[in-house]
N, C-alpha and C positions, 0 to 999 in steps of 0.2 A: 754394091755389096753382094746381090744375090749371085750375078753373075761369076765374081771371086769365088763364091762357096761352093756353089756345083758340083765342080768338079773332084775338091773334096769332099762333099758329102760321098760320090761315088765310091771315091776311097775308101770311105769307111766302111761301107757296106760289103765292099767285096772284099777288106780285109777280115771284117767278121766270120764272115762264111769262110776264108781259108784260117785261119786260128782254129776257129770251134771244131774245123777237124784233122788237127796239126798231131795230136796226141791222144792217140786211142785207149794208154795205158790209166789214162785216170780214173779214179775210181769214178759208181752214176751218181754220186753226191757231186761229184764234182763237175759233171757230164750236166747236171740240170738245168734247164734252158734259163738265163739271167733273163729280167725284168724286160721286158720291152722297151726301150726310152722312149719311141716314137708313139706310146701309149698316154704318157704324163700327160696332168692335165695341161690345161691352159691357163690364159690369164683371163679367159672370158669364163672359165670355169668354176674357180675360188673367188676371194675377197667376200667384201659388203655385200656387193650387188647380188653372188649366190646365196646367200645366206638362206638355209630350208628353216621352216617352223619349227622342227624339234633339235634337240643334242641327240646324236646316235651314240651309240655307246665306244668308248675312248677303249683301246689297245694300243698299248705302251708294252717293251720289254721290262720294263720292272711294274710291279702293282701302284695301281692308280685308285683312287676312288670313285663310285657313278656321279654321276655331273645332271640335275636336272632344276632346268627352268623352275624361280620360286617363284610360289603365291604366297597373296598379302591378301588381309581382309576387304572389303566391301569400299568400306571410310573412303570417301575423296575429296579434298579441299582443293580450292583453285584456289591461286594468290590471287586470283581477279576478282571474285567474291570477298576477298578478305580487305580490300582496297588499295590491292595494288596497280601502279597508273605504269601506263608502257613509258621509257626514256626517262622515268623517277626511280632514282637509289632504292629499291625495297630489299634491302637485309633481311632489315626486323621480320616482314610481315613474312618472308619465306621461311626465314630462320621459326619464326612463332610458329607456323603453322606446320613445319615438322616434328617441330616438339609437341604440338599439342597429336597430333598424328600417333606418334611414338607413344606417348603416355597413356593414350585409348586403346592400345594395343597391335596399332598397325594398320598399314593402309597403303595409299595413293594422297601425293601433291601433287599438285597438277602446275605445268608453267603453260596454261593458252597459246595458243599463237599469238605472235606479237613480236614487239622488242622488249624488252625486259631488264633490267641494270640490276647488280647488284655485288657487296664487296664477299667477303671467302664466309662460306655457308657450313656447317657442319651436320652430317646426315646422322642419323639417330637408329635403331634398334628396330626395323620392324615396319622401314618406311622403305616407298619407293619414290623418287624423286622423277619424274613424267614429263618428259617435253613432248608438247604435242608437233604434228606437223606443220612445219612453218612458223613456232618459237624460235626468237633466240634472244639468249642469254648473255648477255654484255656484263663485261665482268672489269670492276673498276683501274686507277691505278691510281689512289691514292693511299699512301699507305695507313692510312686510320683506319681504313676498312678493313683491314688483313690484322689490326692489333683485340686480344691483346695475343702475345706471342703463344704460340702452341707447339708443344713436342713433335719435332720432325726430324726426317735426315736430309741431309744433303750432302750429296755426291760421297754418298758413303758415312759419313761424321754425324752423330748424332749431336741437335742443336737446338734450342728454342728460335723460332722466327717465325714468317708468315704462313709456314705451312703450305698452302695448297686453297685453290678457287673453291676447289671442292673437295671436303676435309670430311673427315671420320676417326674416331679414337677408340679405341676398344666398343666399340658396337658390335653389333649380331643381324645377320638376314638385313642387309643392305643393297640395294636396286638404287640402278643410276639410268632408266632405258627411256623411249622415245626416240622420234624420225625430227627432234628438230637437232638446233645446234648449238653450241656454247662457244663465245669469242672471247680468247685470254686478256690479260691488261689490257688496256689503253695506254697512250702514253702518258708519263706520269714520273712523281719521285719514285714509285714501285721500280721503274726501270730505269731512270735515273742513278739510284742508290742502290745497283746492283753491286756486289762484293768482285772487283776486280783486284785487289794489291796483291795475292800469290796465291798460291793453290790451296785445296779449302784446309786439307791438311797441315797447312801451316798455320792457313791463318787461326784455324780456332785453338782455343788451349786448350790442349784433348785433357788437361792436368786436373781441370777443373770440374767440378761434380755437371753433369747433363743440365741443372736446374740454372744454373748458375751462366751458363754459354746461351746468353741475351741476345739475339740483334733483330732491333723493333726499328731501327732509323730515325730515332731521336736526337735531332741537332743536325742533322746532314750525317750521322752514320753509316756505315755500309748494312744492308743487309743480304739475304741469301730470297733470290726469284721464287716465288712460289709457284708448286708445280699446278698443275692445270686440276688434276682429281688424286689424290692423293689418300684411300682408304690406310689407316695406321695403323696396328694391332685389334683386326679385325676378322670376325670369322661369316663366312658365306657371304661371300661380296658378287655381286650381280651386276654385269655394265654390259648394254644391249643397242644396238641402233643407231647411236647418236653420232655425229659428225662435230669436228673439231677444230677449229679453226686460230690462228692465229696466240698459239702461250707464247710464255715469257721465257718459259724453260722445259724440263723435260715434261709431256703430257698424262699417257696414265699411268702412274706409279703405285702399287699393292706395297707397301712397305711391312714386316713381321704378319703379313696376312695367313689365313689357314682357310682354302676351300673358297676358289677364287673364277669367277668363269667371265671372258670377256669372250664377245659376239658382235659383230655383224657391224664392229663400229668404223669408221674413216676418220682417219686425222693428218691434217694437211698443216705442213710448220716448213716449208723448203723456205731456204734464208734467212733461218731462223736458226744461230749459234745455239749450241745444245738443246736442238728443238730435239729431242728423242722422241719417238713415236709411242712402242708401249715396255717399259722398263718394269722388270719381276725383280724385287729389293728385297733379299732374306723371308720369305714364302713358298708355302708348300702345295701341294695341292692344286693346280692351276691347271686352267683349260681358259685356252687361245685360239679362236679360229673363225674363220670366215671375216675376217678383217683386212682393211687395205691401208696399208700406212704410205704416207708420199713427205720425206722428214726431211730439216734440217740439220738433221745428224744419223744416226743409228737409228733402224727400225726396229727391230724387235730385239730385246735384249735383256741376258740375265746378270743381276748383279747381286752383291752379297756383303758390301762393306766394306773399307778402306785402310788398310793400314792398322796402326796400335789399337783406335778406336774402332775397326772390324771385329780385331782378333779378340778385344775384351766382352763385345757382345755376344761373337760366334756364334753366330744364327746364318745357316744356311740357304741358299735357294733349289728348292728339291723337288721332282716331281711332277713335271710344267712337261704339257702336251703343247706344240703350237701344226694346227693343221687346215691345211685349204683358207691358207693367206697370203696373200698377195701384198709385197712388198715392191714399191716403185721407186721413185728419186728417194737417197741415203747412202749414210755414208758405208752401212753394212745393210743386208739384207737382215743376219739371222749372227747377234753377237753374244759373248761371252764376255764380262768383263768391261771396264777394266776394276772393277772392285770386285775383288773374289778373296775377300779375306775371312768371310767365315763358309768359303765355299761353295759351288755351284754341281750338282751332282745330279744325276736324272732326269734329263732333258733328250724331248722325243718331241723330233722337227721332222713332219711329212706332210705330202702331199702339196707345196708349196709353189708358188711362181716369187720370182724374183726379176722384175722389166726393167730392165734400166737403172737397174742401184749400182750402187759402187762398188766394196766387195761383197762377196757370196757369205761364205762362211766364214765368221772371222771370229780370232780369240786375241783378247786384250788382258794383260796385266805388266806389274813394273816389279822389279826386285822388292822396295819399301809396301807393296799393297799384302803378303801376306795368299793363304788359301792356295785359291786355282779351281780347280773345274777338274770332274772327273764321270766317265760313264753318262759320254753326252752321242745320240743319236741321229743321223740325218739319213732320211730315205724319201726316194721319189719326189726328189727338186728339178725345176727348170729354171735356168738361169740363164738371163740376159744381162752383161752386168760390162760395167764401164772400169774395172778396174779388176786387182784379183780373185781369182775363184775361191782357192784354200787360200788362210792369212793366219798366221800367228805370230804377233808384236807381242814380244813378253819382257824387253826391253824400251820400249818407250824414247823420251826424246828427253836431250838436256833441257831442254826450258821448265820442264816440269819435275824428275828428277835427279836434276845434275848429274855430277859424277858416275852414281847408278844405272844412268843409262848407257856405260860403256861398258863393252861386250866383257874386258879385262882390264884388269885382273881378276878370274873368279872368284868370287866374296866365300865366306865363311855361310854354312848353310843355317839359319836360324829361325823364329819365328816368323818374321816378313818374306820369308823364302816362299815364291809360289809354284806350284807345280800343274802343268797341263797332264792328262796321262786318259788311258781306255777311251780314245773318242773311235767310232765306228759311223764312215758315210758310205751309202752306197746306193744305186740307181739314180744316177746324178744325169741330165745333160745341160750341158755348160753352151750357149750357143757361140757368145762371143766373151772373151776376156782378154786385158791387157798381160795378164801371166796365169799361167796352172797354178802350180802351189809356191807358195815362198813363206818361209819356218823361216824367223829369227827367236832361237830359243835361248837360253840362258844356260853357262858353260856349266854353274854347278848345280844347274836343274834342268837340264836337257827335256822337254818333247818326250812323252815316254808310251807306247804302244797305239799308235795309228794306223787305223785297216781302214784303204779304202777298196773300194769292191765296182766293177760293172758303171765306170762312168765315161763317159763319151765329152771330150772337148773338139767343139767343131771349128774355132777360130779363135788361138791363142798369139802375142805377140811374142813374151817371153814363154821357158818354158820352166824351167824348176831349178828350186834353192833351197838348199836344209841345212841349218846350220844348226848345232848344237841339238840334236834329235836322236833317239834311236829308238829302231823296233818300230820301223814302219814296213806296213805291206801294201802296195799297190799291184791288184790283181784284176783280171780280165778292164785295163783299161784301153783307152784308144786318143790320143790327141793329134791333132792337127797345130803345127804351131809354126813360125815364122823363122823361128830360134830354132838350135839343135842342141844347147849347153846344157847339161846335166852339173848344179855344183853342188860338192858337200863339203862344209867344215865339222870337223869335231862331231861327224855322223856315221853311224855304226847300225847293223843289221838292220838291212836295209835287202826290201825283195821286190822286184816288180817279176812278176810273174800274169804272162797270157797278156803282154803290153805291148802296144802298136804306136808306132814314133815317128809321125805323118810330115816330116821335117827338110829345109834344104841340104841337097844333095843327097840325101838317102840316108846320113850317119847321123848319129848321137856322139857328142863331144862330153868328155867328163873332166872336169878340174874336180881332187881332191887335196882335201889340206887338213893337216892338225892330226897332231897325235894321236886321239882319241876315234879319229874314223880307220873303219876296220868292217869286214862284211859286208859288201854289197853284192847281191847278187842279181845276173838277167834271167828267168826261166823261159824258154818257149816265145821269146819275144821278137817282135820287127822293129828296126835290127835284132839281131842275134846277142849283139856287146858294144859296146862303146868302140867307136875308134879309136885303134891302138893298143886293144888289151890283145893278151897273148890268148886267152878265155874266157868265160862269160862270168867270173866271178873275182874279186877284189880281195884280196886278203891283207893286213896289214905285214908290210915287208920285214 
């Protein structure tokens, strides 16, 4: 592989130096020297393992809150004092002694080094819940210990069931920190009686008051996986240190949270169906960083709600820095979606590695989910990545929603109508991917204004697809790829300006189709135009 690249890396660097001085007339705004790529961090730079002692202060393009490590008073309880025996079921005795914690005004539980057992724990007001080094936390899978049912969501749908290992309900100044580790079920009816008959959207009856949408798994019933730590309508939530091992379903979930800061944690779920790494659920206010996810599914990802039962809560995810983290095996590195029904707006992704995940930046919704995502940021990524770079599925697959996931006939635009629009990436290097970008958007909600800026792909197999998109600019970029096909459906104003097109035989191929594409233009780029245009811009005939 190294040998393969060489020679393109060459490429790239001396195509840099003739660009950047191809056109003297541009203004020095636009003369300004781009980002260095070869400056990004590393992977030995980010994640857990860098994690400094303090939060430095958060710059975001829109206002953020300051972010700083909380204290708790004095009080510290060990469950080991209290009588708890290592490889014995102690609920109660952790359960008790956060509540008594909580009630004195606040403090430290302590979990010893040790092995430790225990079923779903709810954290209280004012405590911080302390794994020491070399705890761990074994966490049941019978389902009595997760009863009795507690207000949760799942996979967007608001539900009673088991909630979450590690649960919190409208509490205040909640801490989850410590260097030990917490291990999800066992096996058990918990995962047994996981809810497999359709999607959760079906299956539950959104018709029904929230109180009323039951499932404890009484009698062999289905119920919904509990997430691994799961804060619920909760303000100043604190999760630091800890390592994660083995859930049942997605791991750290902030669900309606306000002022939310996770740090320095590691969660390991590869092989693990909707093992998601750390999932922001209708939450504002968030700071993500210095963390290393290695998932079973999607690593880092913002979601917002589902369908009818999204759009009725409409509650946003807003706000959320994710920076100097390191995302490794998953199925995205850094995602949007697929529940963006009450919204996903203000998201500011830097400084990040991404080794070996699957895609880079990716955005997910379906026609029936509603929202979408808007004024979402990505700057100064390195990516190594086994699948696409840019991804946008906003049509999804028949198994999950039928019909809807065909491109046509374009539906009627309505509330479940979702829309992507204002995402801005730039200072990217891609080192390897299986394609550049590939946009599958929806015909009567097209993709609506994408700038990307200064990104270098240094080994791509395909090269680019926009389907149903417009108002995209791709500027001072550079790729390397295998492929030379440029295609659009139904894509419209469309610029690559100051773009280098590293491809076999020297040219860029374009298939365009569908009425609705119109405006593409090349500025200043290598090639000059596509093979077989009369000139370097596209107009509809």
């Amino acid at each position: 592989m190294i040998n393969h690249l060489l020679p393109r890396v060459f490429l790239l660097s001396i195509s840099a130096l003739l660009i950047a001085c191809s056109d003297p007339n541009h203004s020095s705004q636009s003369q300004e020297a781009p980002f260095p790529l070869d400056s990004l961090l590393t992977k030995d730079q980010v994640g857990a393992a860098a994690m400094p002692a303090i939060i430095e202060p958060v710059e975001a393009p829109f206002p953020m809150p300051s972010f700083q490590i909380p204290t708790f008073p004095a009080l510290t309880i060990s469950i080991k004092d209290r009588g708890a025996e290592e490889g014995v079921l102690a609920t109660a005795i952790i359960q008790k002694a956060i509540d008594e914690v909580s009630q004195q005004g606040g403090g430290k539980v302590l979990i010893p080094a040790g092995r430790w057992k225990s079923g779903r724990i709810s954290l209280k007001s004012n405590v911080n819940l302390h794994l020491a080094k070399d705890a761990e936390l074994h966490f049941s899978g019978q389902l009595e210990d997760y009863r009795p049912a507690v207000f949760t969501r799942h996979e967007g749908v608001e539900v009673m069931s088991l909630g979450a290992c590690i649960y919190a309900y409208q509490q205040d100044n909640i801490a989850l920190t410590g260097q030990g580790t917490l291990f999800g079920p066992e096996d058990g009816p918990v995962k047994d009686q996981m809810m497999t008959e359709d999607v959760t959207e079906n299956f539950v009856n959104v018709d029904l008051p929230v109180h009323q949408r039951i499932y404890e798994g009484h009698d062999g019933e289905s119920i919904f996986l509990p997430m691994f730590i799961s804060p619920t309508a909760c303000t100043n939530v604190y999760i630091e240190g800890l390592t994660l091992e083995q859930t049942a379903f997605w791991n750290i979930v902030p669900v309606y949270c306000d002022g939310v800061i996770i740090r320095g944690v590691t969660v390991n779920s590869v092989g693990i169906p909707r093992g998601d790494g750390i999932d922001i659920e209708s939450s504002r206010n968030v700071l993500i960083e210095y963390s290393t996810l290695n998932n079973g599914d999607d690593c880092f990802t913002m979601k917002a709600g589902r369908g009818i039962d999204g759009i009725r809560v409409n509650k946003p995810t807003e706000n959320v820095v994710v920076r100097y983290c390191l995302a490794k095996e998953g199925h995205g590195g850094i995602t949007v979606g697929s529940e963006t029904a009450g919204k996903i707006r203000n998201i500011y992704v830097h400084d990040c590695v991404f080794d070996n995940t699957g895609v880079g930046i990716r955005f997910k919704t379906r026609r029936p989910r509603g929202g979408g995502g808007e004024n979402l940021y990505y700057e100064r990524l390195r990516m190594n990545l086994r699948q696409t770079a840019f991804r946008w599925d906003m049509l999804g697959q028949e198994l999950y929603v039928g019909e809807l996931a065909k491109r046509n006939p374009p539906r009627e635009v309505n509330e479940l109508t979702p829309q992507f629009k204002d995402i801005y990436i730039k200072d990217i290097l891609v080192e390897t991917a299986s394609t550049f970008v590939n946009i599958n958007g929806i015909p009567e909600s097209p993709l609506q204004n994408l700038q990307m800026e200064n990104v270098v792909v240094k080994d791509s197999r395909k090269l680019f697809r926009a389907d149903d998109a417009r108002q995209l600019s791709f500027r001072n970029i550079e790729v390397v790829s295998d492929d030379s096909l440029l295609q659009f459906l139904d894509t419209r104003e469309v610029v690559f300006d100051k773009a280098i097109f590293h491809v076999p035989g020297g040219n860029i191929i374009s298939t365009i189709k569908g009425e609705a594409s119109d405006s593409i233009r090349f500025i200043n780029t290598q090639p000059s135009k596509p093979k077989g245009w009369a000139s370097s811009n596209y107009y509809k005939p």
